[in-house]
NULOPA-843963 format. One record per atom (N, C-alpha, C): residue number from 1; residue in one letter; atom name; x, y, z. Coordinates in steps of 0.05 Angstrom, whole numbers. Layout:
! NULOPA-843963
SITE   zaba   dotor   margu        u        v        w
SITE    NUM       A      CA        X        Y        Z
...
***
This chain:
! NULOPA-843963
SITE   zaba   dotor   margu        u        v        w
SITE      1       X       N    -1348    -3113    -1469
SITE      1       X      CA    -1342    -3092    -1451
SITE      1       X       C    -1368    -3082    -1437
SITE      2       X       N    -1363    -3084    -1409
SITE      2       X      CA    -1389    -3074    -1390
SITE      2       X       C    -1391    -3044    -1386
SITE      3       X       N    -1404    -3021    -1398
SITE      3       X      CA    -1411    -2997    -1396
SITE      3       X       C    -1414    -2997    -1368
SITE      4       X       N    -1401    -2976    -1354
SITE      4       X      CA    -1401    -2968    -1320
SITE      4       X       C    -1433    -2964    -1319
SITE      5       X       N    -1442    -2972    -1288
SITE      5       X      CA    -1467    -2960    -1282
SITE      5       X       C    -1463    -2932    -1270
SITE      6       X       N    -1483    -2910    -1289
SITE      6       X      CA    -1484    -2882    -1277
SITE      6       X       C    -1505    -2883    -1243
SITE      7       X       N    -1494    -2884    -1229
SITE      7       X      CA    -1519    -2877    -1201
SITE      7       X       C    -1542    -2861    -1203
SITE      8       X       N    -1556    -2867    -1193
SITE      8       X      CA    -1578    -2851    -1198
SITE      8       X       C    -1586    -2831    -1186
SITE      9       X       N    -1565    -2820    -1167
SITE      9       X      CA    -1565    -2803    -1148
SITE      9       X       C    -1548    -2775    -1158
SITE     10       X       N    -1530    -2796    -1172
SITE     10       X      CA    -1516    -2766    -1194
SITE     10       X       C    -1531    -2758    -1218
SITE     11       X       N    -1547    -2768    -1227
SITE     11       X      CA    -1565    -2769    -1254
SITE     11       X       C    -1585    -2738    -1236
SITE     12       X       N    -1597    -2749    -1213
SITE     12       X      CA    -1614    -2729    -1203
SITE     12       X       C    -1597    -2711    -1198
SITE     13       X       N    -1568    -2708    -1185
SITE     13       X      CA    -1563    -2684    -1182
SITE     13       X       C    -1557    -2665    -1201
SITE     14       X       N    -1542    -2675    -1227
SITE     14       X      CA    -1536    -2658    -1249
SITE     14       X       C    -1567    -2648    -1259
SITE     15       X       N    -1581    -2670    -1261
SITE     15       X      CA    -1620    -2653    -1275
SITE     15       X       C    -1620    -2626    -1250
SITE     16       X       N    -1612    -2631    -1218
SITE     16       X      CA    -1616    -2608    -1205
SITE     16       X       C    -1607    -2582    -1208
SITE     17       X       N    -1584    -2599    -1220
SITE     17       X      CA    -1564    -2578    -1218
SITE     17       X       C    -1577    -2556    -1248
SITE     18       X       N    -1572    -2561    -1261
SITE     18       X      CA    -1587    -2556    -1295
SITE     18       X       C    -1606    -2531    -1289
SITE     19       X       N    -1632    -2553    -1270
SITE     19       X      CA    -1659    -2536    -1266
SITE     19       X       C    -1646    -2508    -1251
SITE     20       X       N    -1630    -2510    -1226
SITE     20       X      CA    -1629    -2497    -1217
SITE     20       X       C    -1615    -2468    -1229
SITE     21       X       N    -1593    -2480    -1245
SITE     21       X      CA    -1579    -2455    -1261
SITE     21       X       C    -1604    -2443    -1275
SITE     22       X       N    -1620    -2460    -1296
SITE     22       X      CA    -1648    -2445    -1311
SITE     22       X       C    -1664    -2424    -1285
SITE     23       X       N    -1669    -2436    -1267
SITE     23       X      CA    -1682    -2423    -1249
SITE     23       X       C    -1666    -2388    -1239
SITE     24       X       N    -1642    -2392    -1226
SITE     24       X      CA    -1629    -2380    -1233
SITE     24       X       C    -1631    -2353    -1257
SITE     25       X       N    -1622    -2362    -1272
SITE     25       X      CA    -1629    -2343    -1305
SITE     25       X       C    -1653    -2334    -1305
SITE     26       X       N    -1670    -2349    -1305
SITE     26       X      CA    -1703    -2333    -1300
SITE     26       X       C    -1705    -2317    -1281
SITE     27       X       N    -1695    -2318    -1261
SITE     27       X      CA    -1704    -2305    -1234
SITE     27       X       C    -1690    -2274    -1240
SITE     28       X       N    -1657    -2279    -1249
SITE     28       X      CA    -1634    -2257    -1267
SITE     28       X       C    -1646    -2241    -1273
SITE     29       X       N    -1668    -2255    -1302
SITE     29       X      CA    -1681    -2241    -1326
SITE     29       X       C    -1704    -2219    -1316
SITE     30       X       N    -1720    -2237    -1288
SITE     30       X      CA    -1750    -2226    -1282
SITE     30       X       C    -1739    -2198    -1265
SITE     31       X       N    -1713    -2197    -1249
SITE     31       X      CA    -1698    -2180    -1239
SITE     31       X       C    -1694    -2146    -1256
SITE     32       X       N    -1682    -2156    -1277
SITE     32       X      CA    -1668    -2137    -1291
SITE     32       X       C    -1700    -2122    -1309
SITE     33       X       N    -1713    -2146    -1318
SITE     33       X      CA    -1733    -2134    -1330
SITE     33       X       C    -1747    -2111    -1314
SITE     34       X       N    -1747    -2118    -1280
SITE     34       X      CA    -1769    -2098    -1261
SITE     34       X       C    -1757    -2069    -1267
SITE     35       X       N    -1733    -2069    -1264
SITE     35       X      CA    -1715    -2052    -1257
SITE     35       X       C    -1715    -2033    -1279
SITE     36       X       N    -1705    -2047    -1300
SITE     36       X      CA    -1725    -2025    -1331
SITE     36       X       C    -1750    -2014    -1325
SITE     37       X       N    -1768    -2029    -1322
SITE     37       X      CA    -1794    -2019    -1316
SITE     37       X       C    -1802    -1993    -1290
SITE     38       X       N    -1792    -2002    -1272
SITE     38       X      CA    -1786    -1979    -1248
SITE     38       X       C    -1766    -1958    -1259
SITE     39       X       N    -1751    -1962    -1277
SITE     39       X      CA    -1737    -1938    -1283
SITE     39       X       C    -1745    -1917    -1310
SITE     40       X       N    -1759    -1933    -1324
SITE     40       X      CA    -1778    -1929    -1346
SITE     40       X       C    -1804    -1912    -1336
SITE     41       X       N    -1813    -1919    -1308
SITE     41       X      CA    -1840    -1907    -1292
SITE     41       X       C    -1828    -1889    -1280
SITE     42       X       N    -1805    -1886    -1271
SITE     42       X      CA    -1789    -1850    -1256
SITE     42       X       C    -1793    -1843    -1284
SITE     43       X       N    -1786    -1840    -1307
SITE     43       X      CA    -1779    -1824    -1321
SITE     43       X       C    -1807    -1820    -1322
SITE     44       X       N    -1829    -1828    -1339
SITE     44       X      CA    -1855    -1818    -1341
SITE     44       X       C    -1865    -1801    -1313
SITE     45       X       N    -1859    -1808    -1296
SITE     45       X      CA    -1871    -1798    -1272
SITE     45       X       C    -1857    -1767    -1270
SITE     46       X       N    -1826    -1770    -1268
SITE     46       X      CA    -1816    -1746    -1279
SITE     46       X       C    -1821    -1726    -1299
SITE     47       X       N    -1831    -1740    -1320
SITE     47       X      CA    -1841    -1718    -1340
SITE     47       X       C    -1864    -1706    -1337
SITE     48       X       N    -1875    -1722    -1321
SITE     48       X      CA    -1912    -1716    -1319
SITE     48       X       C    -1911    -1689    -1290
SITE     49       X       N    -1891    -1690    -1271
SITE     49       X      CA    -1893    -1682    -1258
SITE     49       X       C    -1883    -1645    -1261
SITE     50       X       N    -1858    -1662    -1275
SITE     50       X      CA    -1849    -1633    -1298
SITE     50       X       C    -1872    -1616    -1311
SITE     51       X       N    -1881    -1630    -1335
SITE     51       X      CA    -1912    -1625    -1347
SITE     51       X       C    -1927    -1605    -1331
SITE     52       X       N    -1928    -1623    -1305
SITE     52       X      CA    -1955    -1611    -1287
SITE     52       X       C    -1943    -1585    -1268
SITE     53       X       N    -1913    -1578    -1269
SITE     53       X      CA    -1916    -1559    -1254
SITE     53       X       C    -1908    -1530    -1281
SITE     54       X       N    -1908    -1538    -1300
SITE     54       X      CA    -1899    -1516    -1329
SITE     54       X       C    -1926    -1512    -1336
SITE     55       X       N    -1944    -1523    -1329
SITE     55       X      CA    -1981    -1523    -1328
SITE     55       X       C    -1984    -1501    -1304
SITE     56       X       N    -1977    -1512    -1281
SITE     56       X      CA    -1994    -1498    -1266
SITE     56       X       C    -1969    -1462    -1259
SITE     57       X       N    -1944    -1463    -1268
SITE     57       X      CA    -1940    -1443    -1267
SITE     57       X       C    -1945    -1422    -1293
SITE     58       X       N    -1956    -1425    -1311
SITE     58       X      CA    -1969    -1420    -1340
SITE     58       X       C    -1994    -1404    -1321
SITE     59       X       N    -2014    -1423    -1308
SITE     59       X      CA    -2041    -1410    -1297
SITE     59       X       C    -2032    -1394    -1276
SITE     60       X       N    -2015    -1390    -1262
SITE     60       X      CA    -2006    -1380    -1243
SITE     60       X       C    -2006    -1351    -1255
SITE     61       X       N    -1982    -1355    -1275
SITE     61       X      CA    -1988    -1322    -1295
SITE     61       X       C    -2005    -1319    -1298
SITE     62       X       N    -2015    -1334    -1313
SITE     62       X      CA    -2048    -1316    -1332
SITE     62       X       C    -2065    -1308    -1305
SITE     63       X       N    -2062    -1311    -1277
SITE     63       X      CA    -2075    -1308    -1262
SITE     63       X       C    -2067    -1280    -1246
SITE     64       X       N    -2044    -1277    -1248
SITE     64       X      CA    -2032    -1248    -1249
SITE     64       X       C    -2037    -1232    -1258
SITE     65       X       N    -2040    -1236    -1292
SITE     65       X      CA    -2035    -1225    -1306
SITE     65       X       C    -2072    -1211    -1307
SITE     66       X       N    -2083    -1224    -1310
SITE     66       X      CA    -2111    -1221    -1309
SITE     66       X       C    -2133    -1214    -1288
SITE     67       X       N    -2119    -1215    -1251
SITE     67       X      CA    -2134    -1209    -1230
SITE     67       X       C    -2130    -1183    -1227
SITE     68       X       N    -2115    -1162    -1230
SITE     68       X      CA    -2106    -1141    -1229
SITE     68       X       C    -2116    -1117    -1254
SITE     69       X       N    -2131    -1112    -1259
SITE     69       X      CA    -2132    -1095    -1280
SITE     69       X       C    -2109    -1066    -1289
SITE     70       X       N    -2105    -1066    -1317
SITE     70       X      CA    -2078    -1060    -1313
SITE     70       X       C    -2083    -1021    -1302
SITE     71       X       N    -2111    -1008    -1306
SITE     71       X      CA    -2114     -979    -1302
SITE     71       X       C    -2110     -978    -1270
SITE     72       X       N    -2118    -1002    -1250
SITE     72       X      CA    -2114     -996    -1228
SITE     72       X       C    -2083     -995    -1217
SITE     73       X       N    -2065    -1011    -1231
SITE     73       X      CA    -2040    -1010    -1238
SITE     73       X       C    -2029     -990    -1236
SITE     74       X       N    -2041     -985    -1259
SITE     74       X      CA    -2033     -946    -1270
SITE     74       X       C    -2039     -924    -1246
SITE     75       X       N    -2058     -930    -1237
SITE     75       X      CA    -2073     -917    -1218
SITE     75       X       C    -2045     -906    -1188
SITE     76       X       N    -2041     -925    -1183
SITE     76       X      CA    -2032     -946    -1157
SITE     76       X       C    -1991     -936    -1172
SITE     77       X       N    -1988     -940    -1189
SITE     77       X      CA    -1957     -932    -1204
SITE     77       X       C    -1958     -890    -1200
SITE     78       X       N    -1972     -888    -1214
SITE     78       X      CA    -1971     -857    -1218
SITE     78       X       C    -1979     -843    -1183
SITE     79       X       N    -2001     -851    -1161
SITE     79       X      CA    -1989     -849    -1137
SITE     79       X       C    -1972     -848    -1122
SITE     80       X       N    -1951     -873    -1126
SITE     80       X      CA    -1930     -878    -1115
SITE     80       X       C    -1903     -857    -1128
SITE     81       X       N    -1914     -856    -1161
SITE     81       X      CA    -1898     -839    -1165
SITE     81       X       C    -1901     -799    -1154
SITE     82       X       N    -1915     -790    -1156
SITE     82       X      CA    -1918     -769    -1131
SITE     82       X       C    -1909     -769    -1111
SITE     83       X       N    -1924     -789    -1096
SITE     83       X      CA    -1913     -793    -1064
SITE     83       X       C    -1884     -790    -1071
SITE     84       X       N    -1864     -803    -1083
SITE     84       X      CA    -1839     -805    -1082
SITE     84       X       C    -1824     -774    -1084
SITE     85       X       N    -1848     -767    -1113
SITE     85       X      CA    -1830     -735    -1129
SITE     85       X       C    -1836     -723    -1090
SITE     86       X       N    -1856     -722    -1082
SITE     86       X      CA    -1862     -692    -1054
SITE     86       X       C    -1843     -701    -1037
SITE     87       X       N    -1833     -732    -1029
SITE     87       X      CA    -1813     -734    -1009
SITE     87       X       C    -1784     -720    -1026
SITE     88       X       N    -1773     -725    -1048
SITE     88       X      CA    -1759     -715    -1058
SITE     88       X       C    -1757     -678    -1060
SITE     89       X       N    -1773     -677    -1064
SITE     89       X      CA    -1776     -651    -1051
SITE     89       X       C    -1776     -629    -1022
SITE     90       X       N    -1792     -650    -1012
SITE     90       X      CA    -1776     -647     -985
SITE     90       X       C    -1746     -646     -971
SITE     91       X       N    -1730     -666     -981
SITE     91       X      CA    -1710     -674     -970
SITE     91       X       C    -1692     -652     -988
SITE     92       X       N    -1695     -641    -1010
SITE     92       X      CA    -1681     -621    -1028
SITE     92       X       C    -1686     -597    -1012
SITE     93       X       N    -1710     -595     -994
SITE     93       X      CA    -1718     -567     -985
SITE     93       X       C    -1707     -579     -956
SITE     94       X       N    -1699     -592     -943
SITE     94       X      CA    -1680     -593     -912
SITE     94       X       C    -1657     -590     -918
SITE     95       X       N    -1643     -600     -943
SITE     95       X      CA    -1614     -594     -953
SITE     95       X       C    -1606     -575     -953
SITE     96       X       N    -1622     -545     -974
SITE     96       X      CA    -1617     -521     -968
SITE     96       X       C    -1614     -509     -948
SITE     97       X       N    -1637     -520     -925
SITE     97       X      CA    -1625     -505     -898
SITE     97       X       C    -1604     -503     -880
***
């Protein structure tokens, strides 16, 4: 019994074919992997950015909190409160008339 001859032209196309599905899959794999990684780097970037603004609104207070001394506060509160009591007063003394 004579075994058929395989051509050699189909021999190369199925090895093409093969490589190309592998190629394929790798290319799949190198895809999906970036895409983790880019989405892995938003999140760090996200948190860092988070981080950095719970930082700088932290100094933001203490910079409030500390440029202002609190007697001039007081100072600047108990004025305003006057000013208010004499308008109040005023407007109690146009009422009567």
């Amino acid at each position: 019994m004579n075994s058929p001859e395989i051509p050699p032209a189909l021999i190369v196309m199925v090895l093409q074919t093969k490589m190309l599905i592998v190629l394929f899959c790798m290319l799949h794999g190198i895809r999906r992997e970036l895409d983790r990684r880019i989405e892995r780097g938003d999140l760090r970037q996200t948190d860092g950015l988070a981080r950095t603004r719970d930082e700088l609104a932290a100094f933001k207070l203490e910079v409030a909190r500390s440029y202002v001394p609190l007697t001039l506060m007081r100072g600047v509160d108990q004025r305003i409160t006057d000013h208010l009591i004499r308008i109040e007063e005023k407007l109690e003394e146009a009422t009567r008339r």
